[in-house]
C-alpha positions in Angstrom: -46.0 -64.4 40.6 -46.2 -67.3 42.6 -46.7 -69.3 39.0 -43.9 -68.0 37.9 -41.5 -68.5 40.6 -42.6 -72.3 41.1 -42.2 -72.7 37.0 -38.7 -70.8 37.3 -37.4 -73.1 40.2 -38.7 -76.1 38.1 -36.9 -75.1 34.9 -33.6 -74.6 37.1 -33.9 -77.5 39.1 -34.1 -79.9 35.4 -31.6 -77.9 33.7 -29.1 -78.7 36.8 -30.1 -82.6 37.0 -29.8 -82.4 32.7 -25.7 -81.1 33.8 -25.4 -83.9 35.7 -25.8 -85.7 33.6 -22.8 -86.2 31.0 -23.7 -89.5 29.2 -20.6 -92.3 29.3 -20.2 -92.4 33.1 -16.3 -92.4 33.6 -14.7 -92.9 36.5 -11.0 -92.4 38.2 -10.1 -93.9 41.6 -7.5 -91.1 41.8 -6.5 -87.5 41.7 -5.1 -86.1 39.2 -2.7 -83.1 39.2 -1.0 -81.8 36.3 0.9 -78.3 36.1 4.3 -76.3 37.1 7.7 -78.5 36.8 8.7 -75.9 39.7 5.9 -76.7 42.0 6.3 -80.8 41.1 8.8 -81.7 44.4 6.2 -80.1 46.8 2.7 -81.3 45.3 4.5 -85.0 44.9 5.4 -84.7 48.7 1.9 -83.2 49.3 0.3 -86.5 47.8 2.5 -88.7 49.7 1.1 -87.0 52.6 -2.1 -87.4 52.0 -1.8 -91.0 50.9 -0.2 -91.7 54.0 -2.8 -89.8 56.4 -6.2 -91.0 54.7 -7.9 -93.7 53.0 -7.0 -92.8 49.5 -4.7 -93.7 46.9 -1.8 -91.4 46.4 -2.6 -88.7 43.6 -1.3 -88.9 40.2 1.3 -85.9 40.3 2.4 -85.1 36.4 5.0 -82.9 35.7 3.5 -80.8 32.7 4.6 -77.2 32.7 2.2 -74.5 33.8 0.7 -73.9 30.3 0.3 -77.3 29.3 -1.3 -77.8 32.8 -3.5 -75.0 32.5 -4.8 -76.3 28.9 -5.1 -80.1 30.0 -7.3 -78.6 33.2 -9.4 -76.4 30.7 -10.2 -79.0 27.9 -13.1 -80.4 30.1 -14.4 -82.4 33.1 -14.2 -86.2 33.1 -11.6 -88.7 33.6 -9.5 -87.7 30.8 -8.8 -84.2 32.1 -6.8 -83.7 35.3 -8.5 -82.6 38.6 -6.4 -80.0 39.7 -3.3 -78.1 38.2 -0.4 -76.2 39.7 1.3 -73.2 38.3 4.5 -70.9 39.1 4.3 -67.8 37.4 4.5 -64.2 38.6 
């Protein structure tokens, strides 16, 4: 049992360094938000806000449209893909 458990941990502890891992290291100094035309006044006031108020640079606030937000957010992780989106819908 013990075995086991120790060779379990093991396998989960590679396969999460292996995630990690997504070959060509990209990078972005900013956030970016892409998403709802409706909620674009607010989140670009938001990102003012928080540029003022802390060390980082101003987010990159795109005004997309919920569904084209929701499927740039969903096509992957890296620095192609926005970081966070914003939608209006009921």
């Amino acid at each position: 049992m013990n075995k086991t458990f120790r060779f379990t941990a093991t396998a989960i502890g590679l396969a999460m360094l292996a995630a990690c891992n997504s070959g060509a290291s990209e990078t972005r100094d900013t956030i970016s938000v892409v998403g709802s035309s409706t909620v674009y006044p607010f989140a670009t006031r938001v990102a003012e806000g928080f540029a003022r108020n802390t060390d980082f640079a101003s987010p990159i606030i795109e005004s997309t449209g919920s569904g084209a937000g929701f499927e740039l957010f969903c096509a992957g992780v890296g620095a192609d893909t926005p970081d966070i989106t914003n939608a209006s819908r009921r």
